[in-house]
C-alpha positions in Angstrom: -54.6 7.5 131.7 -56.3 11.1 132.2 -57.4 10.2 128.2 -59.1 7.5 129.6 -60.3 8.8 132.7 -61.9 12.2 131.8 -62.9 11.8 127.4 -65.8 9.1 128.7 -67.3 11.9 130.7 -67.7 14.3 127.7 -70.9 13.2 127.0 -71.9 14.3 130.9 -69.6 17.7 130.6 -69.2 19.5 127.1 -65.6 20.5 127.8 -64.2 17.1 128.2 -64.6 16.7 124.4 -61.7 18.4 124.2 -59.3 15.5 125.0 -60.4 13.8 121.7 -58.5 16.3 120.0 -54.4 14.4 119.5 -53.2 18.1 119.0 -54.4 19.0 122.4 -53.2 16.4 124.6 -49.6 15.9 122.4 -49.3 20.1 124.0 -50.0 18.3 127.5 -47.8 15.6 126.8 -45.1 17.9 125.7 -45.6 20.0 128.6 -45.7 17.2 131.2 -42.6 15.6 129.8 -40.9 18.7 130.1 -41.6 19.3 134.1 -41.3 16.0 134.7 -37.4 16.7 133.5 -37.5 20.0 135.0 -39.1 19.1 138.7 -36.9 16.2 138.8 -33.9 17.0 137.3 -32.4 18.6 140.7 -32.8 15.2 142.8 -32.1 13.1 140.2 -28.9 14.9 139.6 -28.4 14.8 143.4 -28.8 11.2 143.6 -26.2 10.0 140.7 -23.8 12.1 142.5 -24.5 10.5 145.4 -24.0 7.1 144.3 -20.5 8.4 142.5 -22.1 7.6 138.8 -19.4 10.4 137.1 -18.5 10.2 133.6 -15.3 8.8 132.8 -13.2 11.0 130.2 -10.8 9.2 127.7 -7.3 10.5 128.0 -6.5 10.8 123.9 -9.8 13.4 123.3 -9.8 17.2 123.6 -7.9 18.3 127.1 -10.4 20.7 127.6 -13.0 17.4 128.3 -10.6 16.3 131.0 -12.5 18.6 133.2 -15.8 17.0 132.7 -14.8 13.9 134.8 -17.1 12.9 137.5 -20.0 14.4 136.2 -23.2 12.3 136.7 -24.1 10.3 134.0 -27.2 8.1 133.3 -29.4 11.4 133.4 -30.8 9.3 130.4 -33.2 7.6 132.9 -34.7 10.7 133.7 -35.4 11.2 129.8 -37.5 7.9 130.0 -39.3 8.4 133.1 -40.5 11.4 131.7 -41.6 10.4 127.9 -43.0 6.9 129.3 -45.1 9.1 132.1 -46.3 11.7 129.8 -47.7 9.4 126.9 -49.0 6.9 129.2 -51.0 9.9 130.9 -52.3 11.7 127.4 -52.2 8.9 124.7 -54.8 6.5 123.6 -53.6 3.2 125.6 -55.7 0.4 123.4 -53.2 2.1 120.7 -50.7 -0.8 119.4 -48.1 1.3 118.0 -47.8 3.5 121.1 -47.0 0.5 122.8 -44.5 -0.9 120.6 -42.9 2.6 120.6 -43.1 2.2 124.2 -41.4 -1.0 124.1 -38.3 0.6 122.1 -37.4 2.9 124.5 -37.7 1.1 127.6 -36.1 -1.7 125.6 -32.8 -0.2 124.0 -32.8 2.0 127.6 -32.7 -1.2 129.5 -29.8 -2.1 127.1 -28.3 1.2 128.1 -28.6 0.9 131.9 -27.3 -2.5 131.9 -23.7 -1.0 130.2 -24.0 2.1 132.0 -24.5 0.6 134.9 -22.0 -2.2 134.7 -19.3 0.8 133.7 -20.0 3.5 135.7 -21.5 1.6 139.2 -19.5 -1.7 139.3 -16.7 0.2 137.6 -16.4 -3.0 135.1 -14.6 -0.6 132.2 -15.9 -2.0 129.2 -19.6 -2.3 130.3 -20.9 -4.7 127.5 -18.7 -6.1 125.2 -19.7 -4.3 121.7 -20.6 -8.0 120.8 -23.3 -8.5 123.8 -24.6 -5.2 123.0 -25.3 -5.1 119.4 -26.7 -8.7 119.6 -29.1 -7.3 122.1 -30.1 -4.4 120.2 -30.4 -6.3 117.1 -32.6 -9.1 118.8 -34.9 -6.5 120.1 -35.0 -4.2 117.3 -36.1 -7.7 115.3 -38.9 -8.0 117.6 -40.0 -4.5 117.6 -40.3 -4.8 113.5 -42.4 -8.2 113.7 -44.8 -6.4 115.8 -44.9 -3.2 113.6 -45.5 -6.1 110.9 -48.2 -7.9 112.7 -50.7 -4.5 112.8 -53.5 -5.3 111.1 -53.0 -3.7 107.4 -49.3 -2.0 108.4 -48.1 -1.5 105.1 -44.4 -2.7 103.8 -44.3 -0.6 101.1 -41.4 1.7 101.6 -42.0 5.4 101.2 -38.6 7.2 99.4 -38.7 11.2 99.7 -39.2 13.4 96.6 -40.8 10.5 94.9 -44.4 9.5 95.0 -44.5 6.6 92.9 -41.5 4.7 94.0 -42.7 2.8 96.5 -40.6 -0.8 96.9 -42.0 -3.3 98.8 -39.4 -6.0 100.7 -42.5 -8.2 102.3 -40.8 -9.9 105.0 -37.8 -8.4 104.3 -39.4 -5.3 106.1 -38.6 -6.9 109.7 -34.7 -6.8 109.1 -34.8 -3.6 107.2 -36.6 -2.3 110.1 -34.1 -3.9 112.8 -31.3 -2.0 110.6 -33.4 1.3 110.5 -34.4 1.0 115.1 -30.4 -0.2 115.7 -29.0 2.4 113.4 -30.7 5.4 114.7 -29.7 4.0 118.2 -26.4 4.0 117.9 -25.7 7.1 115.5 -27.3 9.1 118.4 -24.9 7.0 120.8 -22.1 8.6 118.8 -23.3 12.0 118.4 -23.5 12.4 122.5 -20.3 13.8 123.0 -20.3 17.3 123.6 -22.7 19.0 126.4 -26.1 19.5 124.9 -25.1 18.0 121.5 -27.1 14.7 121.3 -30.4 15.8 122.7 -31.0 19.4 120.9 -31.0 17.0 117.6 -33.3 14.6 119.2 -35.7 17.2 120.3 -36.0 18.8 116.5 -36.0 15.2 115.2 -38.9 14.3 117.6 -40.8 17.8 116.4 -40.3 16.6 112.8 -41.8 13.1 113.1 -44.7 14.7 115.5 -46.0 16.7 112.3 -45.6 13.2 110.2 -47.2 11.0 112.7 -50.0 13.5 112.6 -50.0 13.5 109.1 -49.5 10.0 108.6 -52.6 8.9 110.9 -54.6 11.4 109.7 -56.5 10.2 106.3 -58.2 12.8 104.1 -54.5 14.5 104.7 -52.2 12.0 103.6 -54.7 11.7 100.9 -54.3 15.3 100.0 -50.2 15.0 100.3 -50.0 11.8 98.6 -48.4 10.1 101.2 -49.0 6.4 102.8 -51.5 7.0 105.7 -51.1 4.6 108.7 -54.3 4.0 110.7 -53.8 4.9 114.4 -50.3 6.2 113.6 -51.8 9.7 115.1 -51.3 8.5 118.5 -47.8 8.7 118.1 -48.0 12.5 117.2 -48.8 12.2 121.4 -45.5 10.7 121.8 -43.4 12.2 119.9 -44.5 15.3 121.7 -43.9 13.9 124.7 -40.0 13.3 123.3 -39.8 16.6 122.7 -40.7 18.1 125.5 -38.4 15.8 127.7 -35.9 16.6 125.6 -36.3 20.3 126.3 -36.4 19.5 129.8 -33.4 17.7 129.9 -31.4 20.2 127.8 -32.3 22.4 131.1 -29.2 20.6 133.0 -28.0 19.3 129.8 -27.1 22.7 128.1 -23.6 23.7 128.3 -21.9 23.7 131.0 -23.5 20.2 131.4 -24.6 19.5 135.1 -25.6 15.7 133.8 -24.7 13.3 131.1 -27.7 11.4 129.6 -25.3 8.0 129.2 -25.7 4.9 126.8 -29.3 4.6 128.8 -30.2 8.1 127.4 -28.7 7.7 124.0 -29.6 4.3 122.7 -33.2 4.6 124.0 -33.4 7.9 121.9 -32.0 6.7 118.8 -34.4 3.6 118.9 -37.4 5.2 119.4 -36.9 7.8 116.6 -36.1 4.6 114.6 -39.3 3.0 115.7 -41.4 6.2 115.3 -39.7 6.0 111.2 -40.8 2.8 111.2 -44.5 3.0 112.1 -44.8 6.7 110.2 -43.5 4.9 107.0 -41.3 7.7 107.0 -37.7 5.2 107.5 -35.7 6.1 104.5 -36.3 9.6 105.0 -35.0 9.4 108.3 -31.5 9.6 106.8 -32.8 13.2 106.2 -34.2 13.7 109.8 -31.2 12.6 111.3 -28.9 14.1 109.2 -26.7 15.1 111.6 -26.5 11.8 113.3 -25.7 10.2 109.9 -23.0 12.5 109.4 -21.4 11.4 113.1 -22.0 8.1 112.3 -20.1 8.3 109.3 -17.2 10.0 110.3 -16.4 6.8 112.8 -16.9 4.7 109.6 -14.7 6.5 107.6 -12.1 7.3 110.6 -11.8 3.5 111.0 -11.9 2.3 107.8 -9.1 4.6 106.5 -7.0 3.9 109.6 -7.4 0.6 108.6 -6.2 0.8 104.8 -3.3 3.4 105.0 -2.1 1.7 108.5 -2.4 4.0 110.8 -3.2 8.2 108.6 -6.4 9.5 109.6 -9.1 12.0 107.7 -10.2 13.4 110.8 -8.0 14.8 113.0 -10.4 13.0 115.7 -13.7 11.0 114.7 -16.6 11.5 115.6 -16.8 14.3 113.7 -17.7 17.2 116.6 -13.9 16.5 118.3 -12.1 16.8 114.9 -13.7 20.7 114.8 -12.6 21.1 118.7 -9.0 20.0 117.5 -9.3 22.5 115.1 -10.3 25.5 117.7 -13.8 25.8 117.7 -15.1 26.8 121.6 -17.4 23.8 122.5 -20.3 26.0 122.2 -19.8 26.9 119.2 -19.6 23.6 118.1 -22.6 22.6 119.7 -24.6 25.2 118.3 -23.3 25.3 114.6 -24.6 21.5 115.2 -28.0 22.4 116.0 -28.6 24.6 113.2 -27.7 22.4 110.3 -30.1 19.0 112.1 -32.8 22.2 111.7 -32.3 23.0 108.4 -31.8 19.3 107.4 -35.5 18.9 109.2 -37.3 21.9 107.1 -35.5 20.0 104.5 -37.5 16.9 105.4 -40.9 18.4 105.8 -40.7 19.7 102.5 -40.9 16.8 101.5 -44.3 16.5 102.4 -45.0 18.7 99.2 -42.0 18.4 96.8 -43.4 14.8 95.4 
């Protein structure tokens, strides 16, 4: 709105040219986002204790977790308030993908706030059945990739890192491979949220990364230069990715360890998706695998936990899955977990923006 309010006027007042500029108002978007979380956060906090919204804490994890019950959780609504406000403040609004990114994370958070919600305020224990709510995430995640495919010359070729000439095109197949990319992300970040400050630090460096492609990405004569597919109007989304990342910052303010909120499915799911939907529209999905590496690698641990329970009947590979609790079995102070965490989702995101010249 202040895009569309004050860059008209530049042609009455000189310095209002400056909110052409993406790279200027994604700083403002970042920096609204993250007082947004930080003016907020106190009252929000305030009211979820009020209203008894504490986390439940499952008997069989870490002992040490058992101490974490009753802290308010849903703080993920906060995280959405403060990403939807900023980029509808600094980003172009006659944009179609900052709208459909838009529409993933008020989507899969709406998802969220229904289980959380149903759990945590009508104390229903389950929330959603897993059935009810990967059906909903799938349905939406189906739509969100029709409308990506519905932009005017969006490309379905698919981009795979290290490689500049493999590009594999699915043509319709693009909306379900889409769907699997948005519901993915979604619920590897819905696993990784399990330690104080764990989920969102990841978020916040995956949200950074795509910020540089988005920019990339929309901006022509320098995808041209780094041979990579270059998505018209896909520079708006630089805005909200910044906007991400500096509500993610924010939120890691109460966040942090000792946590004095819990973001909750609302937070999680509508994190994941839009990180999925921002891979989606950057033409950057595969390498998302890279971005999120961390999140893969919690994902994965669940799959494997299970899978080999399964098999062997009942002999595990994990001493607890996901993976962060098997290393708090093993000793490792929470912190240290959380931390070790961080740094390998940033080297696994230098990683990925290498790729932008190792082709």
């Amino acid at each position: 709105m202040i895009y569309h309010l004050l860059y008209p006027l530049h042609t009455t007042i000189a310095a209002f040219n400056v909110f052409r500029y993406i790279t200027f108002r994604t700083i403002y978007a970042s920096l609204t986002a993250f007082f947004i979380c930080f003016l907020l956060g106190p009252w929000v906090i305030r009211r979820l204790s009020a209203m008894q919204v504490g986390q439940y804490i499952r008997e069989e994890g870490p002992k040490e977790h058992q101490k974490k019950a009753g802290t308010p959780t849903m703080g993920g609504v906060l995280i959405i308030f403060a990403v939807t406000g900023a980029t509808m403040l600094w980003a172009d609004l006659t944009n179609r993908y900052v709208w459909i990114t838009l529409l993933a994370t008020l989507g899969f958070g709406t998802i969220g706030f229904i289980d959380d919600y149903l759990m945590q305020v009508k104390k229903r224990n389950l929330g959603l059945t897993a059935r009810q709510k990967m059906a909903l995430q799938v349905l939406l995640a189906l739509l969100i990739g029709l409308l990506a495919y519905l932009v005017p010359d969006f490309s379905t070729k698919l981009s795979v890192p290290f490689f500049k000439r493999l590009t594999p095109d699915p043509g319709w197949g693009y909306i379900p491979f889409a769907a699997l990319v948005i519901v993915g992300a979604s619920n590897a970040v819905n696993l990784t949220d399990g330690l104080d400050g764990l989920a969102i630090g990841p978020v916040t460096i995956a949200a950074t990364t795509y910020m540089i492609f988005a920019y990339v990405a929309g901006h022509a004569r320098i995808a041209e230069y780094l041979q990579i597919t270059p998505v018209a109007g896909c520079g708006e989304i630089t805005v909200y990715c910044g906007a991400l990342a500096g509500a993610g910052l924010g939120f890691l303010w109460f966040n942090a360890y000792p946590a004095q909120v819990f973001m909750g499915d609302v937070g999680s799911l509508a994190m994941g998706a839009s990180l999925g939907t921002v891979a989606v529209i950057t033409k950057q999905e595969i390498l998302l695998v890279l971005v999120g590496g961390l999140f893969v690698i919690e994902a994965l641990s669940v799959i494997f936990q299970v899978g080999f329970f399964k098999m062997t009947k009942g002999r595990r590979i994990f001493r607890m899955a996901p993976l962060h609790h098997h290393f708090e079995l093993k000793g490792w102070p929470e912190p240290k977990v959380i931390v070790r965490f961080w740094i390998i989702a940033i080297a696994l995101a230098l990683v990925s923006m290498s790729t932008l010249k190792l082709r």
